[in-house]
C-alpha positions in Angstrom: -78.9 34.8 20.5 -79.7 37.9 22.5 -81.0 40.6 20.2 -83.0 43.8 20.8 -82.1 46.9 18.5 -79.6 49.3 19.9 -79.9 52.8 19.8 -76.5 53.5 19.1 -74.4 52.5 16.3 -72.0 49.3 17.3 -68.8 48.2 15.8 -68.9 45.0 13.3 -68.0 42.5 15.8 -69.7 40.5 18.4 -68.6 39.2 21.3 -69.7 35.5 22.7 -70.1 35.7 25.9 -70.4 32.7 28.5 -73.2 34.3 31.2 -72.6 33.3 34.4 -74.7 31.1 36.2 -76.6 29.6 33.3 -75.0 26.6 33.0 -73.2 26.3 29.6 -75.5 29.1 28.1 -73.4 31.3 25.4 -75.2 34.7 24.5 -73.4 36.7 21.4 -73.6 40.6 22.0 -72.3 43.7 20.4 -69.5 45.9 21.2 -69.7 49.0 21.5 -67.3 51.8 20.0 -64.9 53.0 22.3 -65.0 49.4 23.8 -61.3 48.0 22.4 -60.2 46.3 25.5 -62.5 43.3 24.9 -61.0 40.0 24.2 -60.8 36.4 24.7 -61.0 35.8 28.6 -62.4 39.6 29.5 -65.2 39.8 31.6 -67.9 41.6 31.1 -71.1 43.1 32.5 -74.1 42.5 29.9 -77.9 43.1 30.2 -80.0 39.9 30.8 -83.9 39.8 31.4 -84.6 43.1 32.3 -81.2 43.3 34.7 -77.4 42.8 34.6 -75.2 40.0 34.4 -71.6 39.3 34.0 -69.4 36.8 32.2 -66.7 35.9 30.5 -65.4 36.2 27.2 -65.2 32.7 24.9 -64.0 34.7 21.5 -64.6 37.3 19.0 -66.8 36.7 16.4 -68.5 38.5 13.2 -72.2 39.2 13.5 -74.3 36.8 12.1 -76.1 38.3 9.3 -79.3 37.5 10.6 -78.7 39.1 13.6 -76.5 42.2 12.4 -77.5 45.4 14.0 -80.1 43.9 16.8 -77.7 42.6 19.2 -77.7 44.4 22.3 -74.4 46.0 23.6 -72.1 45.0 26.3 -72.5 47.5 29.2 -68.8 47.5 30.5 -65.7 46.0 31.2 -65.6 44.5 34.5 -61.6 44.5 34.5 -58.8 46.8 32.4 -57.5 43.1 30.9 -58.4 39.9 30.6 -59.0 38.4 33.7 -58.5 34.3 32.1 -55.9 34.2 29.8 -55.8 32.6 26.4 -54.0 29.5 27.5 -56.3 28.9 30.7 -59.0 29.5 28.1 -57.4 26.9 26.0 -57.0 24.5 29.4 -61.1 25.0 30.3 -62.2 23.9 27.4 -60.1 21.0 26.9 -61.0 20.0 30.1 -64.5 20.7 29.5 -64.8 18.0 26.6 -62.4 15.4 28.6 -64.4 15.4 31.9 -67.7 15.8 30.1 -68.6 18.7 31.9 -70.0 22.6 30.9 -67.6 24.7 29.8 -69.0 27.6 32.8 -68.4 24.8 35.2 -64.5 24.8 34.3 -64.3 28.9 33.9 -66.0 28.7 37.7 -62.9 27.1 38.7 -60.5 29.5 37.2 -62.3 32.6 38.3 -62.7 32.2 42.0 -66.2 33.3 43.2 -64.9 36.3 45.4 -63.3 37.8 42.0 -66.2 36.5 39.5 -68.9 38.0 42.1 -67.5 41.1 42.5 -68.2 41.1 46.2 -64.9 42.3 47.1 -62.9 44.7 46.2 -59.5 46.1 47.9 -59.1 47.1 51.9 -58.2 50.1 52.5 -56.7 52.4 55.4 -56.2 55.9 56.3 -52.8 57.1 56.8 -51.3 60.1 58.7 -47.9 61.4 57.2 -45.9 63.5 59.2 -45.3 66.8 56.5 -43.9 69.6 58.8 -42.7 69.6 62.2 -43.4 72.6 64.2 -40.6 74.2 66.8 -40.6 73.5 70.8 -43.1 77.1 71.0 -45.5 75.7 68.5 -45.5 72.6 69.6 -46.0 73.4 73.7 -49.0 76.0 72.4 -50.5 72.8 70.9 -49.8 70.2 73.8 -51.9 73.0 76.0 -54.8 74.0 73.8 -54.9 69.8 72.1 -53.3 67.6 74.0 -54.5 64.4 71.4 -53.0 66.4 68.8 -49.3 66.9 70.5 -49.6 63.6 71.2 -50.3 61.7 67.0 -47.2 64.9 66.0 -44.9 63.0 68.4 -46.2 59.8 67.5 -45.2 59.9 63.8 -42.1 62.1 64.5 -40.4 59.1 66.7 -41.6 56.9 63.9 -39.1 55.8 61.3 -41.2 56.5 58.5 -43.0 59.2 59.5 -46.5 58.3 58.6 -49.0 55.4 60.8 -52.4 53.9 60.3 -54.9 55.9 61.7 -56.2 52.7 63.6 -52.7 52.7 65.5 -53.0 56.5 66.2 -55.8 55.7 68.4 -58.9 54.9 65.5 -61.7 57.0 64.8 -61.7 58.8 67.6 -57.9 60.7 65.8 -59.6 61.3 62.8 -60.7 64.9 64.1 -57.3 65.8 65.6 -56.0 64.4 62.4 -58.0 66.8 60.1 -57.2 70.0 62.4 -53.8 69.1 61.5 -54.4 68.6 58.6 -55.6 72.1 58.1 -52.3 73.4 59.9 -50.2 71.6 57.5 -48.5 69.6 59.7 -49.4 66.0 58.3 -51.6 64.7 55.4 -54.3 61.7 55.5 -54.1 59.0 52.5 -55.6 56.4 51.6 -53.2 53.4 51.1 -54.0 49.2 49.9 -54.1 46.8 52.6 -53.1 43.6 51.7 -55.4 40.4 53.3 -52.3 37.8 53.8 -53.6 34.6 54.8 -50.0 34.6 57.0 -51.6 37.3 59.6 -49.0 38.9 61.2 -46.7 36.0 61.3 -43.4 36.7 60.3 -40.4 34.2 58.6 -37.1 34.5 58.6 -34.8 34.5 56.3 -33.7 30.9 55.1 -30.4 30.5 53.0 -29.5 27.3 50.3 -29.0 24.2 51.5 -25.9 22.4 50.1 -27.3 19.8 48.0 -25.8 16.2 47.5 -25.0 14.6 44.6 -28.6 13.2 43.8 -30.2 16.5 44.4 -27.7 18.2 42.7 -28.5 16.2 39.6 -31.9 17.0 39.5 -31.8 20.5 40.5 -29.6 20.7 36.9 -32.2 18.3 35.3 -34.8 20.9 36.6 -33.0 24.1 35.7 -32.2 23.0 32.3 -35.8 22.2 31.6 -37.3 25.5 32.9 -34.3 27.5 30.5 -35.0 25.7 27.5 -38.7 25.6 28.1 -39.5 21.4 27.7 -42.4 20.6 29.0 -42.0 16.9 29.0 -43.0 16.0 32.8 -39.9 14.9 34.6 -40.9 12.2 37.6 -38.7 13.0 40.9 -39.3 9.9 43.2 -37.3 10.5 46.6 -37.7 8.5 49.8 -39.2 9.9 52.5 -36.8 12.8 54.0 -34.5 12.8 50.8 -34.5 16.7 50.4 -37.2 17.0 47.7 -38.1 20.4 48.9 -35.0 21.9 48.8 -34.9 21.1 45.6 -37.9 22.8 45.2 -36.6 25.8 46.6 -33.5 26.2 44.4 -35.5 25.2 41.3 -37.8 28.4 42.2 -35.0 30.1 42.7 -34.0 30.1 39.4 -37.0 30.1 38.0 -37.9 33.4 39.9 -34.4 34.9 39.0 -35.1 34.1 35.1 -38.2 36.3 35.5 -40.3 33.0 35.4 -43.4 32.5 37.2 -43.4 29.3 39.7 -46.7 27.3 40.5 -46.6 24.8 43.8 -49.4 22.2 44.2 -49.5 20.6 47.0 -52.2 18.0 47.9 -54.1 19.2 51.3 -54.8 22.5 52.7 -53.1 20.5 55.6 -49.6 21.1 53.9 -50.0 24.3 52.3 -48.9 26.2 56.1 -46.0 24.3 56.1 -45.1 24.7 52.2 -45.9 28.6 52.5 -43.2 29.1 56.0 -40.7 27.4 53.8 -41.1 29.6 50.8 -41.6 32.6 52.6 -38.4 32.3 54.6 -36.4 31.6 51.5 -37.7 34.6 49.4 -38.2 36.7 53.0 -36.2 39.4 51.1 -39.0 39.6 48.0 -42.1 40.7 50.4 -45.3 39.6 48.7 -43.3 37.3 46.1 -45.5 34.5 47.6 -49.0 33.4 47.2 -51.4 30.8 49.0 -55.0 30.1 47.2 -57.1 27.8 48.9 -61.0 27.7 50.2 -60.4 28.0 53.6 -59.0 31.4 53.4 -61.9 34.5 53.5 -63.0 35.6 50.4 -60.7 39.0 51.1 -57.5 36.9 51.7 -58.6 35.1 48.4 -59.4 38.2 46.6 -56.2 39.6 47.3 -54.1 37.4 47.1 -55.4 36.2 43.3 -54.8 39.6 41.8 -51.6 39.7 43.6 -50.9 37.0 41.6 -52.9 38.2 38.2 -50.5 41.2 38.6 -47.2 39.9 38.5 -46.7 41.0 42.0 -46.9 37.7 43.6 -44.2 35.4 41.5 -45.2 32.0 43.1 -48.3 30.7 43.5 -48.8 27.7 46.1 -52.1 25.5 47.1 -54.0 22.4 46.2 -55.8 21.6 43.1 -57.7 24.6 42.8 -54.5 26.7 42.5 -53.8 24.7 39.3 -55.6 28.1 37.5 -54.2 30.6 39.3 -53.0 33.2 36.7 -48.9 33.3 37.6 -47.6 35.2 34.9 -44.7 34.3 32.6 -45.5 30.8 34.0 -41.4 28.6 33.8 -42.2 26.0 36.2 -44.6 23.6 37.8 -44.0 21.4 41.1 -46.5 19.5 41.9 -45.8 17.1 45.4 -47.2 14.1 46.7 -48.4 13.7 42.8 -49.7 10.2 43.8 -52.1 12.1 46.6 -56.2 10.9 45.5 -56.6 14.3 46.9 -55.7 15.8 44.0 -58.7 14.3 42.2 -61.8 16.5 42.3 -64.8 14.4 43.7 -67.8 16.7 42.7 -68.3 18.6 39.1 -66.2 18.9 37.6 -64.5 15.9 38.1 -61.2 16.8 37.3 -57.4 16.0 37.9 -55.1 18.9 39.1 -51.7 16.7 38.4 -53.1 15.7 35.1 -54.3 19.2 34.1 -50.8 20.8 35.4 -49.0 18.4 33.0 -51.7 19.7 29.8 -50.8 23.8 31.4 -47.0 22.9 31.4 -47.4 21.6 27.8 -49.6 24.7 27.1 -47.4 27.2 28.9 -44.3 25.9 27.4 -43.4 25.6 31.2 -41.2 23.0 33.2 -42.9 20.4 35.3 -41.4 18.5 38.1 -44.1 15.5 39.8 -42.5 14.3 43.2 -43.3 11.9 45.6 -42.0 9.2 47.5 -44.7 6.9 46.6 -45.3 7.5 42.7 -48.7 6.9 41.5 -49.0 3.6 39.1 -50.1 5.8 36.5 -47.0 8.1 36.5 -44.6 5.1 37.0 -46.0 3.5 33.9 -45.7 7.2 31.9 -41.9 7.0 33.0 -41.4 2.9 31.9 -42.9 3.9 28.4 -40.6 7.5 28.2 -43.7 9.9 28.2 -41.9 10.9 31.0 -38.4 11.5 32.6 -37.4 9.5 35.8 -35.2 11.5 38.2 -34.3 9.3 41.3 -33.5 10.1 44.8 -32.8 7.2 46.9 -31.3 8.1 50.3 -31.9 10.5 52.9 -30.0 14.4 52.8 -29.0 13.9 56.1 -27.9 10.2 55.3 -29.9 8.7 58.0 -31.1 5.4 57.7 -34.7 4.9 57.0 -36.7 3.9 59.5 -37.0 0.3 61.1 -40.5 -1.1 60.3 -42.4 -3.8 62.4 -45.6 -5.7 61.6 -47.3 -7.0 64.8 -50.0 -9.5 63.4 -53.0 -8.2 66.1 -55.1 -11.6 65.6 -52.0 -13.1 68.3 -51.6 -10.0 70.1 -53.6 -10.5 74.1 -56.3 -8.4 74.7 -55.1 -6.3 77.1 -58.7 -4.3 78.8 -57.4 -1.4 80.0 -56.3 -0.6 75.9 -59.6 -2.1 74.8 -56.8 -4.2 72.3 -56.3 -0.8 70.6 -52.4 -0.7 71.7 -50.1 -3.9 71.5 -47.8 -4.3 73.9 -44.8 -3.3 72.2 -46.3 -0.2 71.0 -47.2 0.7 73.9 -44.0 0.2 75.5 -42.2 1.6 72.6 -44.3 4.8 73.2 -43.5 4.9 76.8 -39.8 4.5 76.1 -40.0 7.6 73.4 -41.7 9.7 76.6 -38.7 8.7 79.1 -36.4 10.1 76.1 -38.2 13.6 75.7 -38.7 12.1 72.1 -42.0 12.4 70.1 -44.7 10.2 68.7 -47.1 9.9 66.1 -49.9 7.5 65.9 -52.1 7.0 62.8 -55.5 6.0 62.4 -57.6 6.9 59.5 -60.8 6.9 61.3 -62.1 9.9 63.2 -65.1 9.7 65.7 -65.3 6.9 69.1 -66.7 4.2 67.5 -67.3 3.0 64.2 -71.0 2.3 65.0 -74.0 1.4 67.7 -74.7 -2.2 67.6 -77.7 -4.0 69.5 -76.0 -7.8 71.1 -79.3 -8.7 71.3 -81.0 -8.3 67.9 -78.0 -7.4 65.9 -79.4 -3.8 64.7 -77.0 -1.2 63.4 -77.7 2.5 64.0 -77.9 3.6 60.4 -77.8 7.0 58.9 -81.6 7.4 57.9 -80.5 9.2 54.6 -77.6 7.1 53.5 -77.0 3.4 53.7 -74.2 3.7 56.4 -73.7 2.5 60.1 -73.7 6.0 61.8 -70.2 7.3 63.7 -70.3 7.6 67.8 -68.9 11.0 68.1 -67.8 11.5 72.4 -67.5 14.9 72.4 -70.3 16.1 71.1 -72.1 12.5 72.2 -73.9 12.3 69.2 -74.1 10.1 66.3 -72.6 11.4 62.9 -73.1 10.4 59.1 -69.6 10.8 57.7 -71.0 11.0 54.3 -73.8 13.5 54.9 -73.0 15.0 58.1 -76.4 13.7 59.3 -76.7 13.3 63.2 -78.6 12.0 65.7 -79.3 11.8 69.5 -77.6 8.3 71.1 -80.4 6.3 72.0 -80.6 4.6 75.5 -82.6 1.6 74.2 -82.2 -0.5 71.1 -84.9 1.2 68.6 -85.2 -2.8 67.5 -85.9 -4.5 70.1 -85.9 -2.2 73.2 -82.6 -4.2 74.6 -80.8 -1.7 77.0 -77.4 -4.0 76.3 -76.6 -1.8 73.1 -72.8 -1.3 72.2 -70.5 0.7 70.3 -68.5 -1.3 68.2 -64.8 -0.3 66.9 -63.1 2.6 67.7 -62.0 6.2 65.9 -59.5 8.9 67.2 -61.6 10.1 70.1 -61.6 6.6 71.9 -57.8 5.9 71.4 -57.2 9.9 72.4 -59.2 8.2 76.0 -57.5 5.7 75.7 -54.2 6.8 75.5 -54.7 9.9 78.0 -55.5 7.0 80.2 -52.3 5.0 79.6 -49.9 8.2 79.6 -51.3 10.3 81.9 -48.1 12.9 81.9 -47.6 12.5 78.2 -49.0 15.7 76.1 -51.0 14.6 73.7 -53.1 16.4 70.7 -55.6 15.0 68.3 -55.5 15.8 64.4 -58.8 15.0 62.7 -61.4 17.0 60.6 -63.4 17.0 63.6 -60.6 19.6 65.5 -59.5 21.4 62.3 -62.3 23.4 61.6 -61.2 26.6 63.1 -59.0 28.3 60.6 -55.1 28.3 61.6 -56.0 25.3 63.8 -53.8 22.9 62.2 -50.8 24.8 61.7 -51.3 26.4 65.4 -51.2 22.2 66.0 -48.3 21.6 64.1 -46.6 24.3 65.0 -46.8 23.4 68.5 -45.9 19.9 67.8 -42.3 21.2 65.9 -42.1 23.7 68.7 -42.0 20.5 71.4 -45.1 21.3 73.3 -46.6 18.1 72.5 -45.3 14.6 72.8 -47.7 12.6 71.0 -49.6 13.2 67.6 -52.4 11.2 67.2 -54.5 12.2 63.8 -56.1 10.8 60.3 -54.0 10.7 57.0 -54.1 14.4 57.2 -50.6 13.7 59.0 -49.0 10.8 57.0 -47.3 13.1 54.2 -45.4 15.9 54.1 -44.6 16.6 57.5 -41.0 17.4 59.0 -39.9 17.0 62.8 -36.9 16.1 63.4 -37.5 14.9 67.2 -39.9 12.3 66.0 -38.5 8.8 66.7 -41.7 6.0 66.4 -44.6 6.1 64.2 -47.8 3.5 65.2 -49.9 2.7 62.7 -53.0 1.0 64.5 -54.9 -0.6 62.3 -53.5 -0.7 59.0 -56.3 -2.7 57.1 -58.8 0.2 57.5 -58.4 0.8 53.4 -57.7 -2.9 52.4 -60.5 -4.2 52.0 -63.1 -2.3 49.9 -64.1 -2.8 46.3 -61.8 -0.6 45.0 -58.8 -1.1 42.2 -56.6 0.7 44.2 -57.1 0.2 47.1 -53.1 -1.9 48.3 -51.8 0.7 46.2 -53.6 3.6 48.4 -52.7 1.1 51.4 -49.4 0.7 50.6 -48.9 4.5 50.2 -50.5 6.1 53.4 -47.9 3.1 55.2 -44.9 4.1 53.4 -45.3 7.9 54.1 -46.4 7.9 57.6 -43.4 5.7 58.1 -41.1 8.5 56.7 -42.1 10.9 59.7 -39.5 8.9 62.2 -35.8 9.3 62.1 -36.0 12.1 59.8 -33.5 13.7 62.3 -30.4 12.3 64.2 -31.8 10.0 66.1 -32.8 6.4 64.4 -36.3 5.9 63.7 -38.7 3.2 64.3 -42.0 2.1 63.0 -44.7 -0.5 64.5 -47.4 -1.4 61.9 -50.5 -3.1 63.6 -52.8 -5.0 61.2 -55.3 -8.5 61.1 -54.0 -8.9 57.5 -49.6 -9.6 57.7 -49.9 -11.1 54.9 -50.9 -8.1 52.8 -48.4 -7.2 49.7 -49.1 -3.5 50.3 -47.8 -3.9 53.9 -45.1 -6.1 53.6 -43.6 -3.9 50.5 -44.3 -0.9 52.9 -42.4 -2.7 55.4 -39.2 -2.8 53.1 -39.9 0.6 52.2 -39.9 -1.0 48.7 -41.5 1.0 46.0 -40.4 -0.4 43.0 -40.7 -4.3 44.5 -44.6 -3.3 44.9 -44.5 -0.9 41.8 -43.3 -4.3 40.2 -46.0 -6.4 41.4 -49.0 -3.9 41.1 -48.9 -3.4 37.6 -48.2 -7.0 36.7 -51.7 -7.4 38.1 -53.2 -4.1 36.7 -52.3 -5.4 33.1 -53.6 -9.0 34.2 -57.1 -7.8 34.9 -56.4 -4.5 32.4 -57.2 -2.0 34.9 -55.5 1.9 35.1 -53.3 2.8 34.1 -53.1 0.0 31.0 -56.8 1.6 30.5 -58.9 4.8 31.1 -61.7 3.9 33.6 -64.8 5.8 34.1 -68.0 5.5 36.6 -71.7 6.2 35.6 -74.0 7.0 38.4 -77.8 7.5 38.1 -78.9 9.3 41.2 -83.0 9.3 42.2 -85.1 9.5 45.2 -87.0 6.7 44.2 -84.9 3.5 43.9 -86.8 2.2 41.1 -86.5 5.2 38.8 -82.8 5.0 39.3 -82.8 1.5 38.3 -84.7 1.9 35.2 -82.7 4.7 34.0 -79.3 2.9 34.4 -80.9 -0.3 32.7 -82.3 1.7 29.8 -78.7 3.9 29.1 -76.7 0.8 29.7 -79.0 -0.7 26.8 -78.9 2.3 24.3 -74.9 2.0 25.0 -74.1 -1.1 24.4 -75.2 -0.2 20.5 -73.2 3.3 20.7 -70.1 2.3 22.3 -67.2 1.2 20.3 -66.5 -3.0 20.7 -62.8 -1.7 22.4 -65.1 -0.4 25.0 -66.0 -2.3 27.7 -68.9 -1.5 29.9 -70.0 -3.7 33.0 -74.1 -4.2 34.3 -75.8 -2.0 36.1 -76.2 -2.4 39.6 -76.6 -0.9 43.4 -73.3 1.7 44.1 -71.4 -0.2 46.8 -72.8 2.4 48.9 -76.4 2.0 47.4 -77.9 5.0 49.2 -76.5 8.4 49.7 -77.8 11.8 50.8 -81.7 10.3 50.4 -80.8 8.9 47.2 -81.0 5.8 45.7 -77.7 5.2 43.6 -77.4 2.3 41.1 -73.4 3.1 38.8 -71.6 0.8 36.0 -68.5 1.3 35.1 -66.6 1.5 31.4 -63.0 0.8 30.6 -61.5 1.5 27.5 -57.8 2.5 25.9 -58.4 6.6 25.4 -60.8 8.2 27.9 -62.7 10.7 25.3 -64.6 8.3 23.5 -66.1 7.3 26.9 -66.7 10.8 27.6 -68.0 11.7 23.6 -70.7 8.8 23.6 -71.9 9.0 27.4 -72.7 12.6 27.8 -74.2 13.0 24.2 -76.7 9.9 25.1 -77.2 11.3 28.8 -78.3 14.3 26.8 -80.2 13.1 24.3 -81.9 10.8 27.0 -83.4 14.1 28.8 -84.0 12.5 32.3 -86.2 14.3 34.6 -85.9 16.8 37.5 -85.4 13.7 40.1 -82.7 12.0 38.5 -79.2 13.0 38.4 -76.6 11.6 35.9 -72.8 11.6 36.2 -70.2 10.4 35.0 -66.3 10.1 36.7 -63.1 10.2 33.5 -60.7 8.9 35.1 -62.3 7.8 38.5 -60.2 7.3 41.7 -63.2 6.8 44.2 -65.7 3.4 42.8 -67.8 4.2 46.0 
């Protein structure tokens, strides 16, 4: 408790109050008379050491007696009304206790740091309204003596609305002019709100309802019933690729919207929030401001705006990635969330959490609607629909009843090595890509590997340039000719001699997007080509500049990461290439065909999605594959089918909650000992129905200059995992150098 004796008498109630910034600590202070705004979810400004702090609200509690009259008072509300509500205050600490993680660290993600901070606080601009207009004497007696000031009176008298920002008057140099008139009653200076819209200046046009066929018709009643009558039992849309799912997300919102409801849209990737936001922009163009995006690569304004936009009621629909899974839509009716079987949606640092899993709890919470779509379910929700936790809604052709794409597997260990390709194109790729160039047609080519080559290899003595912080072969990067860590971001200078054994024969091995971008600018010399990878994305706007261009025609092929797999609509796109399709394959990883067999199937849904046929060409070294075959046949279920008989075989997710535990240490020995010494006080904690493998190296044993050593536990309810683990971790009270965590529900066994 915090206690010093207040000078002034305080009402009989305290206030626990989570400080921010001290990781989990909870401080119980008084409130002051006068104070009755304070509730569950306020924040609040409180003294701390000498200086001031802020926080948030847990609950309202009675004094304890021992501490009656001595706790210090809150010095202020930060905010009129609670800035978390009671039902995202509900969701934290649910989530807290699931993932095994502080409760702050959970409020951290509902309170975005621009708004918990403070930093920010509304833009604003000065105004000139037009109030009197003087006659053609005046007015000439003005233009002589001020011609600046003739000049802003004609200004705002041509304008429609009779008032202009000061900035568009001329700037600071009119604020002078502006005053003198001012004075003479002729205009008055406000003060108005700018909004920060992430959208800039761009503008949408109005879009109108498409007519729906029968399948989307169906569920868009499913939908609307279940937002009206307020069931929160998830309903599981699974649409091929192209088979209007977003236009049923638009009339669904619709609705929603004109019931009063709030509507929150998750979407995997910052990557497809530009394209979700033009959609729902243009179809509520007449509500300006109905619309919000939250994600972390808008500026802390946008972000700051655009959340109390939201927290005010004045923004209806909320859309971004995971993080916008808190964002506080009021009167909350309806949840999408798309791509729901997207890994992206998993959080990979603390805390460790699942936005689709956490929007089903808010629905539930909310008493809201929730619709997961995808064309590619995950295993986990396919399992929740065979079992009836949730609804199945089926879409299973295209709106514009096209065909689905042809797919082709070219086995590459047959294919001739052709050296002008370096074996990166096949031949009938790269004759199908010509063909799509004569045709004024478009392409897109995936690779999930950025960089030029996968690594720098000696011939001679068989030395790997490694990262020197993590155990990884470093990245060739051509553009900026260095060598990159993709894990850390470490790089290094390319060195002309093998550091080994001096050999000058030393080669880069593999390839990434930059060499097939060479490569391909080599083969189609005329062809316009752009590269989508994180490497080119970092400038904000880049990527929808790069799509945009790409839907606009000005490019011919798109050649990029998974970042372009899902999602994406262009009409004019004919072939999708898929050059090496084993890149996810083989790793230890549970999920790995079922990730496999999803990046195939969407990518393969950009062609033909117009009205021209399309055609895919899958390369691999691994035909054979069940995740590419069934992607082949675009045949979810067949592999849906197959998957799980195998998942319940080996009793892996989602017949079973799986979790990691990682001991992190500089010193590799350390790391070991702790892992062996919590795996032994485990195995007498843990439940028998808990299953808990050795310890041993990480599969990528060093990372960031640490040594990593991980086991991993299975068992039939995740919270006993969670329960045991972090009260032993605790009790275990490693040191300063060791870092323990532990992954509910892990997605990435890396």
């Amino acid at each position: 408790m915090q206690g010093l004796f207040a000078d002034e008498p305080l009402s009989d109630r305290a206030a626990r109050v989570l400080v921010d910034g001290l990781n989990d600590m909870v401080l119980d202070y008084a409130i002051p008379p006068g104070m009755d705004g304070v509730m569950r979810g306020s924040r609040v400004e409180v003294p701390l050491r000498g200086r001031g702090a802020t926080g948030t609200v847990l609950c309202l509690v009675p004094p304890d007696d021992r501490w009656r009259g001595a706790l210090r008072p809150l010095r202020r509300l930060v905010n009129d009304e609670p800035v978390v509500s009671s039902t995202l205050m509900d969701l934290a600490e649910w989530a807290a206790r699931y993932y095994a993680v502080p409760v702050e660290q959970m409020i951290r993600c509902i309170v975005p740091e621009p708004v918990r901070q403070e930093r920010h606080e509304e833009k604003t601009r000065k105004v000139a309204v037009l109030t009197d207009w003087p006659d053609d004497e005046k007015l000439n007696k003005i233009n002589a003596r001020a011609p600046r000031q003739a000049h802003i009176l004609r200004y705002l008298h041509q304008s429609s609305a009779k008032r202009a920002p000061l900035a568009e008057l001329g700037g600071a140099a009119t604020l002078n002019p502006c005053r003198t008139l001012e004075k003479l009653g002729y205009i008055r200076i406000e003060e108005e709100t700018v909004h920060r819209d992430p959208a800039g200046e761009e503008t949408f046009a109005q879009s109108t309802p498409l007519e729906l066929n029968e399948e989307q018709a169906a569920v868009l009643k499913r939908v609307i019933a279940a937002t009206d009558g307020g069931d929160s039992r998830p309903m599981l849309l699974q649409g091929v690729t192209g088979s209007g799912k977003t236009e049923v997300y638009l009339q669904a919102a619709q609705h929603a919207m004109g019931q009063g409801k709030g509507v929150l849209i998750l979407v995997p990737e910052i990557s497809l929030t530009p394209q979700t936001m033009a959609r729902f922009k243009s179809r509520f163009a007449d509500s300006p401001g109905a619309v919000a995006i939250l994600h972390s690569a808008m500026s802390d304004g946008e972000r700051f705006d655009e959340w109390h936009a939201i927290r005010r009621g004045q923004a209806r629909i909320a859309i971004g990635p995971r993080s916008a899974l808190f964002a506080p839509v009021k009167n909350l009716g309806l949840i999408i969330v798309d791509e729901e079987h997207d890994g992206s949606y998993k959080q990979e640092n603390s805390p460790r959490y699942h936005g689709r899993d956490l929007a089903v709890l808010r629905a539930k919470m909310e008493g809201a609607a929730i619709l997961l779509g995808s064309a590619t379910p995950s295993l986990e929700s396919l399992q929740n629909a065979r079992s009836g936790k949730y609804a199945l809604l089926r879409m299973d052709r295209r709106a514009d009843g096209q065909h689905l794409p042809l797919t082709r597997v070219l086995d590459m260990r047959t294919e001739a090595k052709d050296k002008r390709n370096l074996g990166i194109l096949s031949e009938r790729l790269r004759m199908a890509i010509e063909d799509r160039l004569r045709k004024q047609q478009q392409v897109i080519l995936l690779l999930n590997r950025r960089g030029f080559a996968r690594a720098l290899q000696c011939p001679d003595c068989g030395h790997v340039a490694q990262c020197e912080h993590c155990a990884l072969p470093m990245t060739y990067h051509a553009t900026e000719n260095r060598l990159v860590c993709h894990l850390c971001g470490f790089r290094a200078i390319v060195p002309r001699r093998c550091p080994e054994c001096s050999s000058e024969n030393i080669l880069l091995e593999g390839y990434g997007t930059q060499k097939v971008e060479a490569v391909l600018r080599r083969c189609f010399p005329q062809a316009r080509l752009q590269r989508v990878d994180a490497d080119v994305t970092t400038r904000k706007n880049a990527l929808r500049d790069i799509l945009s261009d790409f839907r606009a025609g000005k490019t011919d092929i798109l050649l990029g990461t998974q970042m372009i797999a899902k999602g994406l609509d262009f009409p004019r796109v004919t072939l999708v290439g898929v050059l090496n399709a084993d890149l996810g394959l083989n790793i230890p990883d549970p999920r790995a065909a079922e990730r496999t067999f999803q990046l195939l199937t969407q990518v393969a849904g950009r062609a033909g999605r117009g009205e021209l046929d399309g055609e895919v060409i899958i390369q691999t070294y691994s035909p054979q594959s069940c995740a590419i075959q069934f992607a082949r046949r675009h045949d979810t279920d067949g592999f849906a089918e197959n998957e799980l008989g195998l998942r319940q075989q080996f009793d892996f997710p989602p017949f079973c909650h799986m979790a990691v535990l990682t001991i992190r240490s500089p010193q590799e020995d350390m790391a070991r000992f702790s892992l062996e010494t919590l795996h032994k006080r485990l195995l007498t904690r843990l439940p028998q129905h808990v299953q808990i493998s050795d310890p041993l190296p990480a599969p990528i044993p060093r990372a960031h200059g640490q040594f990593r050593y991980q086991c991993t536990l299975r068992a039939p309810g995740a919270r006993i995992i969670a329960d045991v683990v972090s009260a032993e971790i605790a009790d275990m009270q490693f040191g300063e150098d060791i870092i323990a965590t532990l992954d509910i529900d892990a997605y990435s066994f890396m």
